[in-house]
N, C-alpha and C positions, 0 to 999 in steps of 0.2 A: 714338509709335505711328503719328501718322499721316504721320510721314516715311520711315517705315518700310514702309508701305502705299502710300506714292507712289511708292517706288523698286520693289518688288514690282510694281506694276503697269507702272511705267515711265510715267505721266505724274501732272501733277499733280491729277487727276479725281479719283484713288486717293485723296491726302491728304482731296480735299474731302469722298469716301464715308465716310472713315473717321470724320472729324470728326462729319457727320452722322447717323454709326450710333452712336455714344459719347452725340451730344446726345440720341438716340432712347432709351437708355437710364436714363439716366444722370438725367430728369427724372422719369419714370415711380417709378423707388428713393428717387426725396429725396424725394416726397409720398407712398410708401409709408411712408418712415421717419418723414415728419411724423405719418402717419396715428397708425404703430405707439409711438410714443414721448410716452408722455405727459408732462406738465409736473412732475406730481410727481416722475418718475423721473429727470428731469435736473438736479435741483435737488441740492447737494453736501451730506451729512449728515456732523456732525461724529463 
C-alpha cells in the first residue's frame, strides 16, 4: 500500500504518508480492541 501511494504520488513522501496514516490508525483500533475484548472472552472453551 504504501508503495503503491509512492508511485501515485510520484515520490517517496507518498510511501512515508501512507505509512504514517496506517500507524495513525491502526494504534488507536488495537487499544480499542484491547479496551472491547475481555480476557474471559479470548480464553478457548472446550
Amino acid at each position: 500500500m504504501c508503495g503503491y501511494t509512492a508511485d501515485l504520488m510520484g515520490s517517496p513522501k507518498g510511501g512515508i504518508l501512507a505509512a504514517a496514516g496506517l500507524s495513525a490508525v491502526t494504534v488507536p483500533m488495537y487499544l480499542l480492541h484491547r479496551k472491547l475484548a475481555r480476557h474471559e472472552t479470548m480464553l478457548a472453551r472446550p
